[in-house]
N, C-alpha and C positions, 0 to 999 in steps of 0.2 A: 375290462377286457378278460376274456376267458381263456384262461392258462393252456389249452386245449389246442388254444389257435397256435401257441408258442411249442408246446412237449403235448403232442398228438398221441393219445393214448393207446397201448398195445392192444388187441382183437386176440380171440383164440386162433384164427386163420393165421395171423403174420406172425405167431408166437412157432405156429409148426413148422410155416416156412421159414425162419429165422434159424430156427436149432435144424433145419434140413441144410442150410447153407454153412453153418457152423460145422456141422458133421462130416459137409463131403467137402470143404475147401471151398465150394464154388460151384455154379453146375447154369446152365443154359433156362430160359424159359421153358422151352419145349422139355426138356430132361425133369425141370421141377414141376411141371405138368401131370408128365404120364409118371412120375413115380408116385405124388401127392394124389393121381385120381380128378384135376381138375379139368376143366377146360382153358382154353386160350383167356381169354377174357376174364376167368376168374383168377388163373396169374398174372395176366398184366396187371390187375387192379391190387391185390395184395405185393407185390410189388412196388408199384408206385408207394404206397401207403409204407413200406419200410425205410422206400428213398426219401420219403418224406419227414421219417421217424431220427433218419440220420444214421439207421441200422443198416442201410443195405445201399450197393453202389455197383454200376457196371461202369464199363469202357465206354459205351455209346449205346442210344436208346435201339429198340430192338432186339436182337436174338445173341449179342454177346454174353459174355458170362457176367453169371452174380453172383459177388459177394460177401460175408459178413461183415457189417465193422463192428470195430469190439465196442461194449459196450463207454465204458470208459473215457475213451474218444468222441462216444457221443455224448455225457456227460459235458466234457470241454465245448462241444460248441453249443451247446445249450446256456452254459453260463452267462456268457455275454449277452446275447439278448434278451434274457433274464434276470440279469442284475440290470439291464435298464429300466427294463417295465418296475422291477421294486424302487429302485430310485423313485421312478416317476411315481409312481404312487405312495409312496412314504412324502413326496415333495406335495401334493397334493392334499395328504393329510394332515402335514403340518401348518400347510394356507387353510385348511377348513377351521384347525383349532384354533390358531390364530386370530381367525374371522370369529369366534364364537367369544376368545377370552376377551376382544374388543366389543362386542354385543353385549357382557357380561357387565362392564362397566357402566353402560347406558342408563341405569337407573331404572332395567327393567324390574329390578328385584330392590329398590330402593326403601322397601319397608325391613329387608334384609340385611341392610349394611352396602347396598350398592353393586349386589351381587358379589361381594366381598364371603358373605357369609348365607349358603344357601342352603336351603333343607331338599332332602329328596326323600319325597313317600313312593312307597312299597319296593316289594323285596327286590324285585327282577331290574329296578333302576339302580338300586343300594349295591347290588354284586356288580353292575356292569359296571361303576364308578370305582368301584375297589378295586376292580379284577385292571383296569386301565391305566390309576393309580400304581398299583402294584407292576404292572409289566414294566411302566417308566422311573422306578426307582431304581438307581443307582449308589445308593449310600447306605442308608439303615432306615430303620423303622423301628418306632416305640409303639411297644401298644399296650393298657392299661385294660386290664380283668378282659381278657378274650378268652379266657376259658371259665370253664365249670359253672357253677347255679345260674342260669338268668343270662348267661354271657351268649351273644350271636354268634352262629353257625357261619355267619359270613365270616367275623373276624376271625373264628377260628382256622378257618379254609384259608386266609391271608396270614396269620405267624408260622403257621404248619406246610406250609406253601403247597399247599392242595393243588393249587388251580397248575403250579406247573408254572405261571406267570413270570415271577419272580429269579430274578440274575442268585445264582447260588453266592455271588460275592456280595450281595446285600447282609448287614448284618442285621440281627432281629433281637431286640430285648425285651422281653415281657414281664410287667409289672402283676403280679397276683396278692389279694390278701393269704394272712399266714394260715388260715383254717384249709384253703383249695388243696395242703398238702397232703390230707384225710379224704378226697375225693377219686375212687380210683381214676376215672376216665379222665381228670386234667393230669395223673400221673404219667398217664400211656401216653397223654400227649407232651407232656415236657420230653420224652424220652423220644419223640419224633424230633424237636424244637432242637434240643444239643445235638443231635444226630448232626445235624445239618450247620452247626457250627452258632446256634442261637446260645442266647443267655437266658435263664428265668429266676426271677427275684423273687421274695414274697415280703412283704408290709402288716404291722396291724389292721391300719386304717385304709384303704385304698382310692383314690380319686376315682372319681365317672369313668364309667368306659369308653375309651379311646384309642384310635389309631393316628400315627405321625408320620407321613412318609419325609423321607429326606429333610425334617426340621423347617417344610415349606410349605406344606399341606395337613391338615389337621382333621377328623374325621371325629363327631363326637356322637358317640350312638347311645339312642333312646332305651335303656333298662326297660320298661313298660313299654315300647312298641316297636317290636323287631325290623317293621316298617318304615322305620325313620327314621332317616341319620341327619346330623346337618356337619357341609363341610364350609369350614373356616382359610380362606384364605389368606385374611387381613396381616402382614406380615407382624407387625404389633401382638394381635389376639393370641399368633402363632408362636410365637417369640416368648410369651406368657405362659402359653401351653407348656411347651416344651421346659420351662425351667422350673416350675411345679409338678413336672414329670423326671426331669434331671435331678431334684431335690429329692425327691421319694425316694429316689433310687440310690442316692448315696446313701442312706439310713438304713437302708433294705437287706436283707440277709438273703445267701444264696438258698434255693429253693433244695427244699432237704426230704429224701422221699420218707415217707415213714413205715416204710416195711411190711405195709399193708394193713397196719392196725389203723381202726377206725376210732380209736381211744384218745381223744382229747389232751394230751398235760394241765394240770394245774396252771403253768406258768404261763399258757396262751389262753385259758379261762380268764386269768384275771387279767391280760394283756388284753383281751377281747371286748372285756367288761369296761376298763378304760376305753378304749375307743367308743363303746356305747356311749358313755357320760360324754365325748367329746360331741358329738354327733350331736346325741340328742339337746345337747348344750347349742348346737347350731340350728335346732331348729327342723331338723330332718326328722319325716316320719318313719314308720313302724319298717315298714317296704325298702323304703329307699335307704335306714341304717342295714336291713338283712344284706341289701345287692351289695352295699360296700365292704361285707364285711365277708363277703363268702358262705354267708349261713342261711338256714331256711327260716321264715319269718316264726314259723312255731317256738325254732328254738333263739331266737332275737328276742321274743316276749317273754320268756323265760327267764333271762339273762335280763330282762329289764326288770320283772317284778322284783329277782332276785336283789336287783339295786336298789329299787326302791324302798324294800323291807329293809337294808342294810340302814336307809337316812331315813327310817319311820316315817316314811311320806301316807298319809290316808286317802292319796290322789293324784292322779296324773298330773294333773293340774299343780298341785302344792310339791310334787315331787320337782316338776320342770324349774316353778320360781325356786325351789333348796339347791338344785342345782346348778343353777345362775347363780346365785348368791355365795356357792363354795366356790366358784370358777373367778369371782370379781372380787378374793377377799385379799386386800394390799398386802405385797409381802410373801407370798407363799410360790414357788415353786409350780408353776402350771404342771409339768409331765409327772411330778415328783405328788402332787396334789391331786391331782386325779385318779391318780392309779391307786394312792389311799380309799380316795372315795369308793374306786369300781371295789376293794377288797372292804368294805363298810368302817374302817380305823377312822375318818375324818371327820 
């Protein structure tokens, strides 16, 4: 239905005659005629069209007087026939999602988990599911590395509440590695994020990037293809989610600006360098240790040679198995042992 048919849109013509009827009190057809310049016909019609607006009102059809209604009052009777049309179509929208979350289970996506767990390729799909997500959240939202190197322009638009979407009583926490506090433009953006009453943390090591809406919905987006997110339903997988995101987060220190120096400390070199060894200890390559760590892959390789010279490795290869082999050795302290390694003592 066209909102048009309910709150009938103002014309330049009913806007003179409007402020002509406000100005004099009231005044006859024929009077608003000959002072406006028109003919018969074209006041009656401009007219009608005010009575119809809800602005304008005589005694009886014909050559009585007309006059303004206040605004305000037209307001009031507008309401009511327009908070049913939004009912009804809020009611409408909720039987279509309905229909769809029941389609969802049918096993048309059962290579996916049952439509439990679905992917959506390209960008203009990936905003419309956030931006929808987002309108319908009422509780909070986690979301892991949405700012700085490699981080999506969507996710950033959803903790920054770009879109405007978003209930200001949602609360936002964002997970960041500890380097993003050397990046001016995620600083400008933490300084939107608290504005608005959010949290930001930062971590050595940081999990994949991820958004959480209300602990119910889970959104896990592609590092390498800004295209492609996949969202997690499966209340389990979500359940998982969230508490490897709750755990980061209690070990995480509050996000600390650094006053605009782009100067590293020693103590987050070698902090950074352990997480290298953890990482590369899992198996993750070159790329996908730089995205977790907040750094650019140039200076990730750097950080690795620099490791590798530390355990006299003559190969990536020999470096990987000495690594393994310092991470498996009975007895030793994992946090306490690796952070030897990244400074080369072990």
């Amino acid at each position: 239905m066209d909102i048009a048919q309910i709150v009938p849109l103002m014309g330049d013509e009913e806007l003179v005659a409007y402020r002509f009827l406000v100005s004099t009190g009231g005044a006859t057809l024929e009077r608003l005629a000959r002072s406006l310049g028109w003919g018969t016909g074209q006041t009656e019609r401009v007219l009608s069209r005010l009575r119809r607006m809800r602005l304008a009102r005589s005694e009886a059809e014909g050559h009585s007087d007309w006059t303004a209604v206040h605004p305000e009052t037209a307001k009031l009777q507008y309401a009511k026939p327009l908070s049913g049309v939004i009912d009804a179509w809020q009611a409408q929208l909720d039987g279509i999602r309905e229909q769809l979350d029941t389609l969802s289970g049918l096993g048309v996506d059962s290579a996916q988990g049952g439509g439990l767990v679905v992917t959506f390729e390209g960008v203009s799909d990936i905003r419309d599911v956030l931006e929808e997500r987002a309108a319908r959240c009422t509780e909070e939202v986690f979301a892991v590395q949405p700012l700085g190197r490699g981080a999506s322009a969507l996710a950033r638009n959803v903790v920054c509440r770009a879109s405007g979407l978003m209930s200001p009583e949602v609360g936002v926490r964002v997970l960041l590695p500890h380097l993003s506090r050397y990046d001016a433009q995620v600083r400008d953006c933490v300084e939107r994020i608290s504005a608005t009453g959010g949290e930001v943390r930062t971590a050595a090591a940081s999990l994949p990037a991820l958004i959480v809406f209300d602990r119910s919905v889970a959104f896990l987006l592609d590092g390498e293809d800004p295209g492609k997110a996949h969202m997690v339903k499966h209340g389990a997988l979500v359940e998982f989610i969230v508490h490897m995101v709750v755990s980061s987060w209690a070990t995480s220190e509050v996000f600390q600006r650094t006053g605009g120096s782009n100067r590293i400390p020693e103590c987050l070199t070698q902090e950074t360098k352990t997480a290298i060894v953890q990482l590369l200890a899992a198996g993750y390559k070159d790329e996908v240790v730089a995205r977790r760590l907040g750094i650019g892959v140039r200076t990730c390789r750097k950080y690795i040679a620099e490791i590798f010279d530390d355990l006299g490795a003559q190969s990536r290869f020999q470096a990987g198995w000495m690594v393994r082999d310092h991470m498996r050795v009975a007895g030793l302290e994992g946090p306490r042992r690796t952070a030897a390694l990244a400074e080369g003592t072990g």
